[in-house]
C-alpha positions in Angstrom: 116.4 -27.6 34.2 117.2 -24.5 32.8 118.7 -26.1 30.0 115.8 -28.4 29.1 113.4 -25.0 29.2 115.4 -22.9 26.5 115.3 -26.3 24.4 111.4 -26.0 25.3 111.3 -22.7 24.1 112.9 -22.7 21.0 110.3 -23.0 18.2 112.8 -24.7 16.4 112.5 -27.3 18.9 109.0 -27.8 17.8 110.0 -27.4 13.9 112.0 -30.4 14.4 109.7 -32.4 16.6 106.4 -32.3 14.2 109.1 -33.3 11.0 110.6 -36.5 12.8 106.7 -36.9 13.7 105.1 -37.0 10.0 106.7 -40.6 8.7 105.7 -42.2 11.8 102.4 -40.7 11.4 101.9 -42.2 7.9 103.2 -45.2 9.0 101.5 -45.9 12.2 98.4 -45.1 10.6 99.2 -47.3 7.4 100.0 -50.3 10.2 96.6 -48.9 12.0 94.7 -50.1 9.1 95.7 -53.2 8.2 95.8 -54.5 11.9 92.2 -53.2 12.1 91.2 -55.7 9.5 93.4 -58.4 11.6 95.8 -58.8 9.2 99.7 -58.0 11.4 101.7 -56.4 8.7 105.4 -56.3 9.5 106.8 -55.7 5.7 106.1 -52.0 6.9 110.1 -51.3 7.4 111.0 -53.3 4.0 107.6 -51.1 2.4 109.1 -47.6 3.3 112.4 -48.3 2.1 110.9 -49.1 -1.2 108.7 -46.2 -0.7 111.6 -43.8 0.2 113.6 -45.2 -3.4 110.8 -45.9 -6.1 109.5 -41.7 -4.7 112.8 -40.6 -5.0 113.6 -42.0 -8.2 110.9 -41.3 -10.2 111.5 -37.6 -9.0 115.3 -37.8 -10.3 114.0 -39.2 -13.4 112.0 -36.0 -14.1 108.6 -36.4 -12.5 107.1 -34.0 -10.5 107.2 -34.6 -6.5 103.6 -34.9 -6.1 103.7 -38.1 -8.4 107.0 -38.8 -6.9 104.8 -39.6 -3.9 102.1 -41.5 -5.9 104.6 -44.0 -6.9 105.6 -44.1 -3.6 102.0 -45.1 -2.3 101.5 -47.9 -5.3 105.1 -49.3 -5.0 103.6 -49.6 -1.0 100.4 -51.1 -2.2 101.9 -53.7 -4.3 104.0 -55.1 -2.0 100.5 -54.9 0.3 99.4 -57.0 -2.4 101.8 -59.3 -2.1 101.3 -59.5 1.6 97.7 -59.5 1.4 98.0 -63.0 -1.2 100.2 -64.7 1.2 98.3 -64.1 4.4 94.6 -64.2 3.1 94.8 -65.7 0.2 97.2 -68.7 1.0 96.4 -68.1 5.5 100.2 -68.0 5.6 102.0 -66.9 8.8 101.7 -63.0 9.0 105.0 -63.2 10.9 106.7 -64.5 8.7 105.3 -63.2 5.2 105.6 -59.7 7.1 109.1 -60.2 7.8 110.0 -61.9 4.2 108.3 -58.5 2.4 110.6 -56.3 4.6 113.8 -58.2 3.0 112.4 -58.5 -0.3 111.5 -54.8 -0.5 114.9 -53.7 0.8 117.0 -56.4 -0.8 115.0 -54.5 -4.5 115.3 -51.4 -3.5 119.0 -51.4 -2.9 120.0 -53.4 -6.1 118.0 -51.2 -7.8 119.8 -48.2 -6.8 122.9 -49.7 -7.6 121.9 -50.5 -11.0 120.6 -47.1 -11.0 123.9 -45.5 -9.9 126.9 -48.0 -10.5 129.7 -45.5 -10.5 128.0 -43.1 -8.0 129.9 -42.5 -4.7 127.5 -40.2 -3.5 124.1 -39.8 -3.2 122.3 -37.9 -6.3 120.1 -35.1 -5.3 116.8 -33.8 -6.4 115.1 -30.5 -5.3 112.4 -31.6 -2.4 109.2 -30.1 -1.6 109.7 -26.5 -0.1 108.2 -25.1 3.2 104.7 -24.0 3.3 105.8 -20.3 3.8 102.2 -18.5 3.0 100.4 -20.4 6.3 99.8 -18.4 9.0 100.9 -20.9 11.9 104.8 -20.4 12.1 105.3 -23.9 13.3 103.7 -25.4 9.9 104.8 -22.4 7.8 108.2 -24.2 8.3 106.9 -27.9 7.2 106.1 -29.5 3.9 102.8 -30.1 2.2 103.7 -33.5 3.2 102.8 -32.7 7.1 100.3 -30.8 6.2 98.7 -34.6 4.1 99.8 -36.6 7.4 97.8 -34.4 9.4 95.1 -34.3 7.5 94.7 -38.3 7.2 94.1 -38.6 10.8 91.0 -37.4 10.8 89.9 -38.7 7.7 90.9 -42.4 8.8 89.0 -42.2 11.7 85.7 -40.8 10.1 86.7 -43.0 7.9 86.8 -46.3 10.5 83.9 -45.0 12.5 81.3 -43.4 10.2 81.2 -44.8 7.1 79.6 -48.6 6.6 83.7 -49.5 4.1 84.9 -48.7 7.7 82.4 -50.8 9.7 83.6 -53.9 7.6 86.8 -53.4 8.1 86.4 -53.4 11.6 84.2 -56.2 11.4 86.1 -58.6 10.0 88.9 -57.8 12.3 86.9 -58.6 15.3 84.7 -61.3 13.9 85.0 -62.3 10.5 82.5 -65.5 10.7 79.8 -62.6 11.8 81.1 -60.2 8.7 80.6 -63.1 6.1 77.2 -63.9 7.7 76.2 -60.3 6.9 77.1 -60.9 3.2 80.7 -59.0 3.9 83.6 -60.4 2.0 86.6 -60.8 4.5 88.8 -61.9 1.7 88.3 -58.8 -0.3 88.0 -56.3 2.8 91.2 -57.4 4.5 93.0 -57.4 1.3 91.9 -53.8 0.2 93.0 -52.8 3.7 96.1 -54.5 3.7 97.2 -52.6 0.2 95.4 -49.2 1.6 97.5 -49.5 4.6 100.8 -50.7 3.1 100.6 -47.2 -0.3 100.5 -45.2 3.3 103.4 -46.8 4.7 105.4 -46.2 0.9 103.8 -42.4 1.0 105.9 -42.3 4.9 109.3 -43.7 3.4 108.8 -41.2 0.9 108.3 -38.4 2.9 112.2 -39.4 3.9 113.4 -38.4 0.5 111.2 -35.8 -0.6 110.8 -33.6 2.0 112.9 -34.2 4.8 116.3 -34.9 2.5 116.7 -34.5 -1.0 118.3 -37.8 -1.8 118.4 -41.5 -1.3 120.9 -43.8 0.8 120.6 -47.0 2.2 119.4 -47.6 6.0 117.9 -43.7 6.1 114.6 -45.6 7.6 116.2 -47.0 10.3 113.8 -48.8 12.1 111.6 -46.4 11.8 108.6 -48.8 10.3 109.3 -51.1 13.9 108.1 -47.8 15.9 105.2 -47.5 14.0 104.3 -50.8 14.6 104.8 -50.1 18.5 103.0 -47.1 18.1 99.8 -48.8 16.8 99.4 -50.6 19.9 100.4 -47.3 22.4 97.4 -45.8 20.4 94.8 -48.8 21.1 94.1 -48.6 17.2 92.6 -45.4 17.3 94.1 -42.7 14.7 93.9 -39.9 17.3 96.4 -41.6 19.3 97.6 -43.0 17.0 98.6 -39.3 16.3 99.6 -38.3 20.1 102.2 -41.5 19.9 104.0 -40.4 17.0 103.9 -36.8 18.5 105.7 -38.2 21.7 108.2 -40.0 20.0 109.2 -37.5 18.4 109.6 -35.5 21.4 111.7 -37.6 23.1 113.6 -38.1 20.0 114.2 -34.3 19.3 114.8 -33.7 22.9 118.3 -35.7 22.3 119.1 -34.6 19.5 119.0 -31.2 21.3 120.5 -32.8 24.4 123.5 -34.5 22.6 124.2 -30.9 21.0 124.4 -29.2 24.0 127.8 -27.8 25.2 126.7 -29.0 28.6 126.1 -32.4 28.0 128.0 -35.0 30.0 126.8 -38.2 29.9 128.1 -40.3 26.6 125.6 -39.9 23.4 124.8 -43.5 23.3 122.6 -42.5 26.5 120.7 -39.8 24.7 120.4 -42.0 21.8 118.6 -44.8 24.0 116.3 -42.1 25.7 113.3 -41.7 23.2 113.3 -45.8 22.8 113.3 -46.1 26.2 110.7 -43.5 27.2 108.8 -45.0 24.4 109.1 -48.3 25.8 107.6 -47.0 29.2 104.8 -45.5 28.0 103.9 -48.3 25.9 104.3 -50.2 28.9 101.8 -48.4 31.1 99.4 -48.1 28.2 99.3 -51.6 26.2 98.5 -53.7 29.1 94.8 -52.0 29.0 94.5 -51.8 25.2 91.4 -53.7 23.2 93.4 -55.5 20.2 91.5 -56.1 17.4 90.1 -59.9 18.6 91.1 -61.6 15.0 94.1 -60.1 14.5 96.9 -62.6 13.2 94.3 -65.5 13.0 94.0 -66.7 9.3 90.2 -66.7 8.2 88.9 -69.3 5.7 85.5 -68.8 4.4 82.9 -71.5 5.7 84.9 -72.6 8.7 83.5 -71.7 12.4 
């Protein structure tokens, strides 16, 4: 117990917790979106990875980091596209076109990097974006502008969702499209603008991976992070603010074992505190999911006219 305080008290515990917390925020709230619209979008793994290399390497080739993340966010929204034509446009399985963009963009991004980098045995490095030192807060003072975005899109999303009529559609047509066409809504166009919105987020969170919390680029870095998010989505009942608290636990249980594993007093093997924020995280989604209100139309294929 005493053990488990100090870690508690350690601002650096709490350093570490809100930067393991920023790419599932982007994430989660990229997956947010698109589920809102009722559109399941599980190329979000295969998205970041692309995300994490097209940032990186336009940064290496000489572009600053901020359009580093902007080419991020549209290699994201084109494989949204992508998505968005096989699942609205064709009514294709979500499933399945989800999982087939998460191979597609990772099967890319790694042959790109090796056409990149054919005699490279180590990861090339860039110079990431540097701590926030002039905020007054010393918990953000020690994070990237890139926390300080995530942060700020939760918010936004949700006045976004809930008080602007762009965000009324979406949600309409992810409840009930057949009423959002009979009020002159296009579902076609409104799931599909989400679906690319959502996906340039989930590029910006693979991103962050290279830009800010490394300073280069090597395969399986996401690690399954795009998988939590989509948990996550469903912990938070498709609202951004918990949305926001989700990705905040995770990543306290996650930097609890990291601080557990390093401890001199540790005794149990590390695979255990390696399985403790996935199955914490499991729990809690657990105890929460079984009351949540899904979007109603989520993963049913809409075709205009039918009833």
């Amino acid at each position: 117990m005493t053990e488990l305080l100090d870690i508690l008290a350690n601002p650096a515990f709490w350093v570490a917790l809100l930067r393991i917390a920023t790419p599932l925020i982007l994430g989660t709230l990229g997956v947010l979106l698109c589920e809102r619209a009722g559109v399941l979008n599980l190329g979000i793994e295969g998205i970041m990875v692309a995300g994490a290399f097209g940032g990186w390497l336009a940064v290496y080739a000489g572009a600053p980091l901020w359009v580093g993340v902007g080419v991020a966010a549209l290699a994201g929204a084109l494989f949204g596209l992508l998505h968005a034509f096989l699942t609205v446009g064709l009514a294709l399985s979500q499933h399945v076109s989800g999982l087939g963009i998460t191979l597609l963009a990772t099967a890319l991004s790694y042959y790109g990097y090796r056409v990149s980098f054919p005699k490279v045995n180590t990861p090339p490095t860039i110079a990431p974006f540097a701590p926030m030192d002039w905020l007054p807060v010393p918990i953000l003072s020690q994070q990237t502008p890139m926390t300080l975005l995530a942060l700020a899109l939760v918010p936004l999303l949700g006045w976004f969702l809930y008080r602007t009529p762009a965000g009324l559609a979406v949600r309409m047509v992810g409840e009930n499209p057949q009423a959002a066409e009979g009020q002159g809504v296009s579902v076609a166009a409104t799931r599909t603008a989400a679906i690319v919105a959502g996906s340039a987020l989930m590029g910006v969170a693979g991103s962050f991976l290279t830009l800010s919390a490394f300073n280069a680029f090597f395969f399986n870095m996401v690690n399954g992070r795009g998988w939590i998010c989509v948990a996550l989505v469903v912990f938070a009942s498709w609202r951004p603010g918990k949305a926001l608290l989700g990705a905040l636990l995770f990543a306290f249980f996650d930097a609890l074992q990291l601080r557990l594993q390093q401890s001199g007093d540790a005794v149990l093997p590390y695979q255990v505190y390696l399985m403790l924020p996935y199955l914490l995280s499991i729990l809690a989604l657990v105890l929460v999911a079984r009351k949540a209100a899904y979007p109603q139309a989520l993963m049913k294929p809409y075709r205009k006219g039918e009833r």
